[in-house]
PLY file of the C-alpha trace (Angstrom):
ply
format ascii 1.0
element vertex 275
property float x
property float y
property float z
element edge 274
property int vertex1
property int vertex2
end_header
0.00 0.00 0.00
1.07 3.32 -0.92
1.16 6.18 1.57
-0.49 8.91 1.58
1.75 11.68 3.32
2.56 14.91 1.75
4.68 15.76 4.83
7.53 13.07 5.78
10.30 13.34 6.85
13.30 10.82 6.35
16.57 10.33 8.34
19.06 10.13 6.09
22.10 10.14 8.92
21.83 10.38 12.70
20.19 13.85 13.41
19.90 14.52 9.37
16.11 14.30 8.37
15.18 15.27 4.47
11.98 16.61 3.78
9.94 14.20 1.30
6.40 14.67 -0.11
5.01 11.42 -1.18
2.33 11.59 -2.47
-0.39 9.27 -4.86
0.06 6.03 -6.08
1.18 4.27 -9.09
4.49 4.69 -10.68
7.26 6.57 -8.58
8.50 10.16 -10.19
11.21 10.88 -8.13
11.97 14.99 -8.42
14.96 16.47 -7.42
14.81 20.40 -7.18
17.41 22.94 -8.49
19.97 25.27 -6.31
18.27 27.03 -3.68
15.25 26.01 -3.90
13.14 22.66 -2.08
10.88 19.90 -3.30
7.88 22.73 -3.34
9.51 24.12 -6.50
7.34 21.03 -7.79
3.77 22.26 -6.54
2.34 22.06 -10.03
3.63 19.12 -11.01
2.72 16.81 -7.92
-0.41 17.93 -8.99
-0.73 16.79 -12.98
1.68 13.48 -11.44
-0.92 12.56 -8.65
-4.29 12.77 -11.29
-2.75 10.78 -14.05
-2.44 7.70 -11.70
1.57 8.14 -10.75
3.19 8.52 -7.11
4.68 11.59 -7.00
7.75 11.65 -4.13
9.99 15.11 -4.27
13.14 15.18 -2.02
14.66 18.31 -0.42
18.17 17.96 -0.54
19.99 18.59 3.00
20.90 22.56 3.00
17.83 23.49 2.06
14.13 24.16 2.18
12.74 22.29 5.25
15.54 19.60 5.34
17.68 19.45 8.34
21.01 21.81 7.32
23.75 20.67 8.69
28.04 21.66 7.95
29.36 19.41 6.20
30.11 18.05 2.94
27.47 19.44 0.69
29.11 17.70 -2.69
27.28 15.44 -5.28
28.02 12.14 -4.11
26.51 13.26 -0.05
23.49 14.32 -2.37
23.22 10.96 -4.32
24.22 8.98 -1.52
21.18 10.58 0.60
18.97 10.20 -2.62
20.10 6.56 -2.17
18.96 6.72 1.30
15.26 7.67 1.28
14.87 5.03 -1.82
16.16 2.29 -0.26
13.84 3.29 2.98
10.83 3.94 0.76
11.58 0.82 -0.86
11.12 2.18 -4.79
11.14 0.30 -7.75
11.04 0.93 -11.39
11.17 5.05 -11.06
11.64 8.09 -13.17
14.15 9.81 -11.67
13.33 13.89 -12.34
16.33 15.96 -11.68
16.24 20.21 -12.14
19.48 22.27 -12.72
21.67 21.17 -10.03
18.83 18.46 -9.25
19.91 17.66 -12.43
23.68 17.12 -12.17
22.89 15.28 -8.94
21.13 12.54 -10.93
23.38 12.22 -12.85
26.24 11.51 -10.52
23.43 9.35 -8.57
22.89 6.89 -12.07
26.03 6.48 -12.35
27.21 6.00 -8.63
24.32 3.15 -7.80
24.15 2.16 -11.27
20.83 3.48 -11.49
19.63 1.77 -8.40
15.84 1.97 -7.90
15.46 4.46 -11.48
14.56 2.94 -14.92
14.14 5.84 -16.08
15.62 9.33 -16.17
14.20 12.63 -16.70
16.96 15.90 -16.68
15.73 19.65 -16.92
17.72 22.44 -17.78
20.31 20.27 -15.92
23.57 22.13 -14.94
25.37 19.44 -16.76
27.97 17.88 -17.84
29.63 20.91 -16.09
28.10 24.58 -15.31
31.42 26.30 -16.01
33.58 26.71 -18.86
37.24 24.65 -19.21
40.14 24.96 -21.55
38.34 22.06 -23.30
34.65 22.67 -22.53
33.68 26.46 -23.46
29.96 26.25 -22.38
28.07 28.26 -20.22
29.57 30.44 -17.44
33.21 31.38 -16.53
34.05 30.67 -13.28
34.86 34.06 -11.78
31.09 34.35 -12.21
30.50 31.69 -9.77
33.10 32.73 -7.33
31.50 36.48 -7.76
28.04 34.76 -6.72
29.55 33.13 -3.81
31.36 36.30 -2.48
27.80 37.93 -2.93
26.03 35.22 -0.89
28.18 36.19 2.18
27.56 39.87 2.10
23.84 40.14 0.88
22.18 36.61 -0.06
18.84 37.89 -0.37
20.60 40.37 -3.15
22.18 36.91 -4.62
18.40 35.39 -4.74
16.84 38.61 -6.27
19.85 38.73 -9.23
19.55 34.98 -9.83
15.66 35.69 -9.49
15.96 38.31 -12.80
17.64 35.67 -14.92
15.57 32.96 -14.50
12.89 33.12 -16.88
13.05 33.86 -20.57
12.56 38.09 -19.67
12.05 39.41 -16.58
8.09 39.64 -16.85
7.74 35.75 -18.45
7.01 34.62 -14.47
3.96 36.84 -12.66
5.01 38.86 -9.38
3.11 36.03 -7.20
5.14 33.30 -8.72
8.14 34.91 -8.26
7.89 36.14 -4.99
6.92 32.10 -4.22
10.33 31.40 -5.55
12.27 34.07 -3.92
10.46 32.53 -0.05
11.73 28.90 -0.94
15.44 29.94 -2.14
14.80 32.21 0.91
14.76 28.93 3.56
17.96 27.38 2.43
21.20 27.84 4.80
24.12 30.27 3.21
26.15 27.61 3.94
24.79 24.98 1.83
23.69 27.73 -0.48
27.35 28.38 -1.28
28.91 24.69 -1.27
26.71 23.46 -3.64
27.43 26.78 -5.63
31.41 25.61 -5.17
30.42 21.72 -6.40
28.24 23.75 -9.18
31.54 25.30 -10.24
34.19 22.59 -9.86
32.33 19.13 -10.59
32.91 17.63 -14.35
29.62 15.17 -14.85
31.69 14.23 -18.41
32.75 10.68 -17.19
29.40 10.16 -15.50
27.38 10.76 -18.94
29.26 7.29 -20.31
27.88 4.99 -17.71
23.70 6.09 -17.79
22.18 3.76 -19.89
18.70 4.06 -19.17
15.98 6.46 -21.49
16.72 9.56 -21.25
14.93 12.63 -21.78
16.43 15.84 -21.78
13.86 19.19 -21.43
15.47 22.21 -22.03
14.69 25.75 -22.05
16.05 27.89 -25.52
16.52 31.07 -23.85
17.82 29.70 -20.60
20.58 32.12 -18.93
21.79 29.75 -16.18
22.44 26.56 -17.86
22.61 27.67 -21.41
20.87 25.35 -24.35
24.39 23.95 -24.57
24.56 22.09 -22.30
21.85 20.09 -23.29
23.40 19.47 -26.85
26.38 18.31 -24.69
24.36 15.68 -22.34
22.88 14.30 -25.83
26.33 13.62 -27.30
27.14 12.13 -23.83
24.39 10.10 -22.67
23.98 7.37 -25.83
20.32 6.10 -25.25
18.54 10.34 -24.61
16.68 12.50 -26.80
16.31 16.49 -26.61
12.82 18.57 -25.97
13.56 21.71 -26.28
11.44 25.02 -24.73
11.49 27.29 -27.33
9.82 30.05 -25.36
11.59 29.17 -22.02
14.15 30.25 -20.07
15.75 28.16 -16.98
12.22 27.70 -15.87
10.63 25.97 -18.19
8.36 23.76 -15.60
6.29 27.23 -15.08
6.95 28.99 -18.32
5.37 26.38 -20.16
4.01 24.32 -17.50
1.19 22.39 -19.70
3.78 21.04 -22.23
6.46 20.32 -19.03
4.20 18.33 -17.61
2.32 16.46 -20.10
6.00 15.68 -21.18
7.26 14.33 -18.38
4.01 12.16 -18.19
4.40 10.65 -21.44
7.53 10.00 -20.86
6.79 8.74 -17.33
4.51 6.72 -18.74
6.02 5.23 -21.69
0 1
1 2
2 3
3 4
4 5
5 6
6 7
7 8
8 9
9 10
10 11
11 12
12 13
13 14
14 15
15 16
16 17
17 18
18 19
19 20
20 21
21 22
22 23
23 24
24 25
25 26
26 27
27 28
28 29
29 30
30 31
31 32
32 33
33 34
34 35
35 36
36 37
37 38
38 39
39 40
40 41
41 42
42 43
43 44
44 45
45 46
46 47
47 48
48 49
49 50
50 51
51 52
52 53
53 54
54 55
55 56
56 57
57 58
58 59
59 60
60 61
61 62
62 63
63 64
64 65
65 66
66 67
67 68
68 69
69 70
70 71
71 72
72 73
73 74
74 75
75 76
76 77
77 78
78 79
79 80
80 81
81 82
82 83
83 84
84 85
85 86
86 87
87 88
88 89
89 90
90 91
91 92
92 93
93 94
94 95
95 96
96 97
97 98
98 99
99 100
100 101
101 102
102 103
103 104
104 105
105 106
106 107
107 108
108 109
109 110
110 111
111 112
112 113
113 114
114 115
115 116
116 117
117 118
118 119
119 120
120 121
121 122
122 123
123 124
124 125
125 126
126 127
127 128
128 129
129 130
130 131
131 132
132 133
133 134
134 135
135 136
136 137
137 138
138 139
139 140
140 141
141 142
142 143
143 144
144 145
145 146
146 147
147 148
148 149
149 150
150 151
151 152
152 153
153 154
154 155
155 156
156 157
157 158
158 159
159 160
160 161
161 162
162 163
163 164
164 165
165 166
166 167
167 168
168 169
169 170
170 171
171 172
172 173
173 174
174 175
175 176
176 177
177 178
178 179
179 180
180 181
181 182
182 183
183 184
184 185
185 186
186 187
187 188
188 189
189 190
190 191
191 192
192 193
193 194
194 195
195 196
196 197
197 198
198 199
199 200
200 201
201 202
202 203
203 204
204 205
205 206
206 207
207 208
208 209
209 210
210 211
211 212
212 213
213 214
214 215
215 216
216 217
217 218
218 219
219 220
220 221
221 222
222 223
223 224
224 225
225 226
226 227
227 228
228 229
229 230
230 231
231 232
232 233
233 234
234 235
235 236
236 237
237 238
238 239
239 240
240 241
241 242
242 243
243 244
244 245
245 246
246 247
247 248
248 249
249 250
250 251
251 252
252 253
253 254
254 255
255 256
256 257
257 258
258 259
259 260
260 261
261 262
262 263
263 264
264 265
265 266
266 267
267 268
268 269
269 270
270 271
271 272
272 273
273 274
């Protein structure tokens, strides 16, 4: 029997408790959110996952939203290896693992750490991968004195940080309404500066390019055309990486494509959920 709980919380390490919503029953859509935000960045979705007959079960990675926050390590591999964690305690089988911007790179490194453990499928979305900053051999996306400039900023004004990354994150400035993105701007809001700038230091220095090799699984890879934070790039890149994906592409989206273009995001990801 499935549970119905849209407010559990999971220990993932003594006195480290992730927030999960599980919610509905059917086929598990695991979603992983994006840097700083929680599993409520996925309000709308829970809600199109849960009608058309799928169990919908968002994590919120330690760090942030109403996870526990502790120091630490705040790298990929803690995040997979957590991710790891609530699966094996929910006991999931057969999922589609959904993984957003960082979410995404996370994923990523968590397919090809547990050799897709638990996931059948996976799902990544405007996914800061293979890597969100440029290399002498990789000249995508940002440099990264623009990441260490966004780090610097998250110690002297973070709710400055939020409100600049908040003006980039749509296609233009006025694509999201003022009640969406003041919703946004409260979740990024509850994460800790500190995890807030690790993961923006494993955003910076990780390389996903030998992870891409191992995922075998289907693949879909939604992207948004007119994305500023993880430009359309990188999604060409993941293709040539990742031999058995496909691209959708947002044409009228920026980063945030699941509420730019919400009806097609979703009724993607449940075709391809369902498939």
């Amino acid at each position: 029997m499935t549970k119905m709980t849209k407010n559990e919380y999971i220990e993932v390490e003594p006195n480290v408790r992730l927030h999960v919503t599980d919610a509905g029953e059917g086929r598990p859509v695991v979603l992983i959110h994006g840097w700083p935000l929680s599993d409520e960045m996925y309000e709308y979705q829970y809600n199109a996952l849960i009608k058309n007959n799928f169990r919908a079960i968002g994590i919120t990675l330690r760090g942030f939203g109403k996870s526990d926050k502790p120091y630490g390590e705040y790298d990929y591999d803690i995040h997979a290896s957590d991710i790891k964690t609530v699966l094996d305690k929910l006991d999931v089988k057969d999922a589609v693992l959904v993984g957003f911007s960082m979410g995404g790179a996370i994923v990523i490194r968590y397919v090809s750490m547990y050799d897709g453990a638990h996931v059948s499928k996976l799902a990544l979305c405007g996914a800061a991968a293979p890597i969100w900053t440029q290399r002498p051999d990789f000249k995508y996306n940002l440099p990264k004195s623009d990441v260490d400039e966004l780090i610097e900023l998250n110690y002297r004004d973070r709710p400055q940080l939020l409100a600049n990354v908040g003006n980039i994150f749509s296609a233009t400035e006025t694509s999201l309404n003022d009640g969406i993105k003041s919703w946004l701007y409260g979740i990024n809001l509850s994460a800790s500066s500190y995890a807030t700038a690790q993961c923006l230091i494993a955003l910076r220095d990780t390389d996903l390019r030998p992870d891409l090799e191992k995922i075998t699984i289907p693949t879909v890879i939604m992207h948004g055309k007119k994305d500023k934070i993880c430009s359309f790039d990188l999604a060409e890149q993941m293709k040539a990486g990742i031999k058995n994906s496909h691209i959708i592409a947002f044409e009228k989206s920026g980063h945030s494509m699941f509420l730019e273009e919400m009806d097609k995001f979703n009724s993607e990801l449940i075709k391809f959920a369902g498939k």
